[in-house]
Legacy VTK file of the C-alpha trace (Angstrom):
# vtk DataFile Version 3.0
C-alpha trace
ASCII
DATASET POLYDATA
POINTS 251 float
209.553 224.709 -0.464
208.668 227.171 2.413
206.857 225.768 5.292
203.790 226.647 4.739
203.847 224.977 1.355
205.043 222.013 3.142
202.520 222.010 5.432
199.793 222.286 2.428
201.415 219.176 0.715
200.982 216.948 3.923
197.539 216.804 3.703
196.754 214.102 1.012
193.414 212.239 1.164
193.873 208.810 1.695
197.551 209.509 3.436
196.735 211.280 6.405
198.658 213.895 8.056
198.495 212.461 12.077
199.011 215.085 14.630
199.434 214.525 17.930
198.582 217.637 19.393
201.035 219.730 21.607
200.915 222.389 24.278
204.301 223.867 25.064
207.856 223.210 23.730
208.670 220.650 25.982
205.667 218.403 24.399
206.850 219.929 20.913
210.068 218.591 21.589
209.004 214.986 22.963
206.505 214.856 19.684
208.823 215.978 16.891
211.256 213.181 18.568
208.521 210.732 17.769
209.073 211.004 14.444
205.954 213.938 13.465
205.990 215.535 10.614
204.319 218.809 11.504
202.933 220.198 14.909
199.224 221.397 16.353
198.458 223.538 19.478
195.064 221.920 20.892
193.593 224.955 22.495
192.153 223.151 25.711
195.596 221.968 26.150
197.566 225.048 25.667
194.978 226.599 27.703
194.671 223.982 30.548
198.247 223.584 30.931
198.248 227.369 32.541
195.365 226.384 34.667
192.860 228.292 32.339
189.957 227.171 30.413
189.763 226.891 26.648
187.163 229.167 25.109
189.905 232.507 24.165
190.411 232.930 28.019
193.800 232.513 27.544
194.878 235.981 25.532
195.825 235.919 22.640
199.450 237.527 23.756
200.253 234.342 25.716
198.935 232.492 23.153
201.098 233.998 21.026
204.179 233.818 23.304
203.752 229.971 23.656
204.065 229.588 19.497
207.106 231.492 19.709
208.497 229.476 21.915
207.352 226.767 20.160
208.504 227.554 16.669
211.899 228.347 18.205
212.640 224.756 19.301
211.316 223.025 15.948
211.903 222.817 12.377
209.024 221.674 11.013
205.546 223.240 10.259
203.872 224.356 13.407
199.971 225.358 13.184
197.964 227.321 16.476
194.818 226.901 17.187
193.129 230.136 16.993
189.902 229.132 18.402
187.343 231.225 17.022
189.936 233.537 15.468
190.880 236.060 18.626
188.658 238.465 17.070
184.909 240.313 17.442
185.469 241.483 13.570
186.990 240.515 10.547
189.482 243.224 10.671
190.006 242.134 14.116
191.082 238.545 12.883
192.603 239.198 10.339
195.047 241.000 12.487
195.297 238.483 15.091
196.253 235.484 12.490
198.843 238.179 10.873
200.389 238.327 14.477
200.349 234.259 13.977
202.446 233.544 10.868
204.689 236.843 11.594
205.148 234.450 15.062
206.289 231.947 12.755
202.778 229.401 12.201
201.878 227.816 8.958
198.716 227.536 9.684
195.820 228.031 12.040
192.395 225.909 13.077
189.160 228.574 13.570
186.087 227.248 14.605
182.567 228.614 13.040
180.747 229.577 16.125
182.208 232.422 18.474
183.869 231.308 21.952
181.527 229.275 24.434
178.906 229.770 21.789
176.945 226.698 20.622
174.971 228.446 17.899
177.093 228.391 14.547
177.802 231.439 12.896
176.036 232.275 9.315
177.550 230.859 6.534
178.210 234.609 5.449
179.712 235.666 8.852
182.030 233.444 9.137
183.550 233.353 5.591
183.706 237.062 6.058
186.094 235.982 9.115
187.567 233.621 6.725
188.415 235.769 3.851
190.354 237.591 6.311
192.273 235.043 8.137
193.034 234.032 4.689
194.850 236.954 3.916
197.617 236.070 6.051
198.455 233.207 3.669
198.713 230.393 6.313
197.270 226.904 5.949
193.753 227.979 7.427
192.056 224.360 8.443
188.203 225.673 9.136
186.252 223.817 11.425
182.637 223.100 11.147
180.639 222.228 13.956
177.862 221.214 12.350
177.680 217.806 14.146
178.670 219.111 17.377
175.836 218.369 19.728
173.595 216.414 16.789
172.213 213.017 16.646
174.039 211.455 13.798
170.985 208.368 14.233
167.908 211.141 13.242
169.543 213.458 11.375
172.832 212.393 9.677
172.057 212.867 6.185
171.130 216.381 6.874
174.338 217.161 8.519
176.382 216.098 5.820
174.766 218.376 3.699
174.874 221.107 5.624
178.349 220.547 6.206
179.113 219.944 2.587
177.442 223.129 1.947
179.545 225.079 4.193
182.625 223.096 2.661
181.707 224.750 -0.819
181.119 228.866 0.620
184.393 228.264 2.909
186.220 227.044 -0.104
185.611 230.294 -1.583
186.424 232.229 0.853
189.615 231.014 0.846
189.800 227.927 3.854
192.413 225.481 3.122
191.273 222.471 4.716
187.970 221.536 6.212
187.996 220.152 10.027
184.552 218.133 10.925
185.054 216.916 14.638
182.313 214.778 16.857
181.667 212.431 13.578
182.588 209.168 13.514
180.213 207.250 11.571
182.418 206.020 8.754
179.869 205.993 5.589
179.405 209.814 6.754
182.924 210.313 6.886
183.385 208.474 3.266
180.597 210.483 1.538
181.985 214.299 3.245
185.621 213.486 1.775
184.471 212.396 -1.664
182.385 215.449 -2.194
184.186 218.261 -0.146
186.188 221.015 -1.821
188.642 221.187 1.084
191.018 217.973 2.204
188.834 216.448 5.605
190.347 216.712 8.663
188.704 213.983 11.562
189.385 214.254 14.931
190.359 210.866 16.499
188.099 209.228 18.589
188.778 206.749 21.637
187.449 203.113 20.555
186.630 204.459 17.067
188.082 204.334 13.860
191.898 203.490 13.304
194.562 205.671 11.993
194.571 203.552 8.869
190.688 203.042 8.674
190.168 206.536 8.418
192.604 206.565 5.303
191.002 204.498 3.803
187.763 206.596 4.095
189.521 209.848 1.843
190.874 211.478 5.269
193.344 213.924 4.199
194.385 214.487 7.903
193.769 213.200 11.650
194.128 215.206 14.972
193.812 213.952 18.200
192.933 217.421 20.534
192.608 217.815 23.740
193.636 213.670 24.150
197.205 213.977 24.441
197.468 216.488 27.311
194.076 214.741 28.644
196.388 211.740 28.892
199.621 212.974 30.260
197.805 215.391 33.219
195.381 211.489 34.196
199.102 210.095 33.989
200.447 212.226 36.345
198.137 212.509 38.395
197.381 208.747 39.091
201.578 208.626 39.363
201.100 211.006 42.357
198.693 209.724 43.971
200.526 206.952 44.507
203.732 208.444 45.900
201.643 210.036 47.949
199.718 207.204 49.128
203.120 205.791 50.285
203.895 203.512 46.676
206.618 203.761 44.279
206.035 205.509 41.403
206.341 203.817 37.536
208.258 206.666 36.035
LINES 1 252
251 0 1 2 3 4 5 6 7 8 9 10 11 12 13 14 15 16 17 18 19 20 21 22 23 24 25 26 27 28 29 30 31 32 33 34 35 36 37 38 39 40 41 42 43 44 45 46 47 48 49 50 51 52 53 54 55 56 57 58 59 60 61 62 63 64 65 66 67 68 69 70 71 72 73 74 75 76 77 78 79 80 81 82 83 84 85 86 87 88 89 90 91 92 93 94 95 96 97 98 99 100 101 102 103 104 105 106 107 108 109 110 111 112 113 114 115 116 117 118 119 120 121 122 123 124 125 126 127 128 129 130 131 132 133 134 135 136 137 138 139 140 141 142 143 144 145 146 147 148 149 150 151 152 153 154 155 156 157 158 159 160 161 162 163 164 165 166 167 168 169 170 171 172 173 174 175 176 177 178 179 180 181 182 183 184 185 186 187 188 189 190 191 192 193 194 195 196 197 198 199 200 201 202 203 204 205 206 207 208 209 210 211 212 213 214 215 216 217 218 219 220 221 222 223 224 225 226 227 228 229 230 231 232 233 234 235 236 237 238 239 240 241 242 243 244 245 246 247 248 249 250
């Protein structure tokens, strides 16, 4: 089975593929040690670990650069998150995702509004972005933003169909998995992964849902973002401050 198949057959609704999301090789390195089964870039974390800001400021050639190293210290399936897809066009996606699984990825995330946009992108946009991503033959987990920004209390059952209904056109344009982040309300959760096409990918949310509770509710795979390098940068810098303050560090 090549990788990308493997990749595929980790995502199993009910058995959750968990990713702790990396930035570099070192954290790669530390995470595949763990005992992961596959890798995830977290764009805010690749990004913020150069001292940038997520959004596709950080080019796409040292985007790039970092999955290479990546892929070279690993065995297992690696995916890059591609933010909105590193591209204006289709073409111009479709060419940047290429340069991805020629870097060595199985798979990508690409989000369905354009960078620092909070407006989603037509349906029909975006699979056009899709279909050409899709090409490339990688794993391509699409994410839908449709509850970005909402209020899941007024207008939940709306949302689900409007995500459900993007679920069904990015199906056919040839998405692999379907990524809802900023949901957490579990019936919600329940109803998208009964009735979507794609296998439902949740992000993790502090003082939400457990690993295993979100099995249980048809998730076909968990990621936790931005959290981990969130985590280890509030770590560090609380371990400094108190060297510097004149106390031992814990480390």
């Amino acid at each position: 089975m090549d990788k990308i198949a493997q990749f595929k057959s980790l995502h199993v609704p009910g058995a959750p593929l968990i990713l702790v999301n990396i930035w570099d090789a070192g954290s790669a390195k530390a995470v595949e040690a763990a005992g992961a089964k596959a890798l995830a870039t977290g764009s805010y974390g690749v990004a913020g670990a150069q001292g940038m800001d997520d959004g596709e400021h950080f080019p796409l050639d040292l985007a790039l650069a970092n999955l290479e190293k990546i892929v070279a210290v690993t065995d297992i399936p690696v995916s890059i998150d591609m933010e909105a897809g590193y591209g204006n066009t289709p073409d111009e996606v479709g060419a940047s995702v290429a340069r991805a699984r020629d870097q060595g990825a199985c798979g990508i995330n690409m989000e369905d509004r354009m960078p620092n946009e909070g407006k989603l992108l037509p349906i029909s946009d975006y699979c056009e972005r899709l279909e050409a991503a899709a090409k490339s033959g990688l794993f391509i987990n699409a994410r839908c933003d449709v509850f970005r920004g909402q209020s899941v209390e007024s207008d939940g059952k709306r949302l689900v169909e409007d995500v459900l209904e993007r679920a069904t056109a990015y199906a056919s344009a040839g998405a692999s998995g379907l990524f809802v982040p900023f949901l957490s309300d579990a019936g919600y959760i329940t109803e998208i992964c009964e009735k979507s096409p794609l296998p439902v990918n949740i992000l993790r949310s502090p003082n939400s849902h457990s690993h295993k509770q979100l099995a249980d509710m048809g998730v076909a795979r968990i990621s936790h973002g931005h959290q981990p390098w969130a985590a280890a940068m509030a770590w560090l810098e609380g371990q400094a401050k108190q060297v510097l303050e004149g106390g031992e560090p814990s480390y």
